[in-house]
C-alpha angles and dihedrals in degrees: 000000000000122000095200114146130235105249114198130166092269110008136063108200145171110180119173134168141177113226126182130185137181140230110243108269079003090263107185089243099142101092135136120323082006091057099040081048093051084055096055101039092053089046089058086044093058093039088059093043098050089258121162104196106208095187133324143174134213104203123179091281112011150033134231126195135170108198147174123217151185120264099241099063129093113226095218083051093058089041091058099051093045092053098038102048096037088051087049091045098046100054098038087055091036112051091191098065096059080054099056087036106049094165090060092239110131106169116048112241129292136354148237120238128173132194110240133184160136108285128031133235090256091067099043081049089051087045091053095051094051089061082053104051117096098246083070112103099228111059096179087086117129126197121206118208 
């Protein structure tokens, strides 16, 4: 897993998060070549979208992804294009799955996502009080709380 920033002309970032949806009904669908397929298809996905996937799983009714991405895309955005056009995709290439879902819908509603990262909220709150104790040089610093 590489820890390699995102450099832009203005901005340094490193933005990960951790997303998981469901199969509708969570049917345990994602199984074998649909499963391999799934994983292809969302890895094309992140690669179109600027998506570095960190690790993932596609179990039999979910997926899993830890991901890092660029500062400009919504998460709820990326989630909705992974789950519309790998829904599409899979039951246009699995007849079986438009059988079992009639109403087209492939993913249940809705997804988690969490933010991750390197360093907790413990140590940005540390970082914060040592610009407030009196041996800082600048002593105009507010803290809002």
């Amino acid at each position: 897993m590489s820890k390699e920033q995102r450099i832009g002309s203005h901005t340094v970032t490193w933005l990960t998060v951790h997303i998981v949806w469901v199969t509708k009904y969570r049917y345990k669908v994602l199984t074998g070549d649909i499963q391999i397929r799934c994983r292809e298809l969302v890895k094309q996905i992140c690669d179109a979208e600027d998506v570095r996937i960190l690790k993932g799983v596609v179990s039999k009714d979910h997926v899993h992804i830890h991901i890092e991405y660029r500062p400009s895309l919504a998460i709820s955005d990326l989630v909705k294009r992974l789950k519309d056009r790998t829904s599409r995709r899979l039951q246009e290439e699995y007849p079986e799955l438009s059988k079992r879902y009639w109403g087209r819908h492939f993913w249940a509603i809705g997804y988690g996502a969490w933010s991750t990262g390197n360093i907790t909220d413990e140590m940005v709150n540390e970082y914060l009080e040592h610009h407030r104790k009196p041996g800082n040089i600048d002593t105009d610093n507010i803290i809002l709380e």
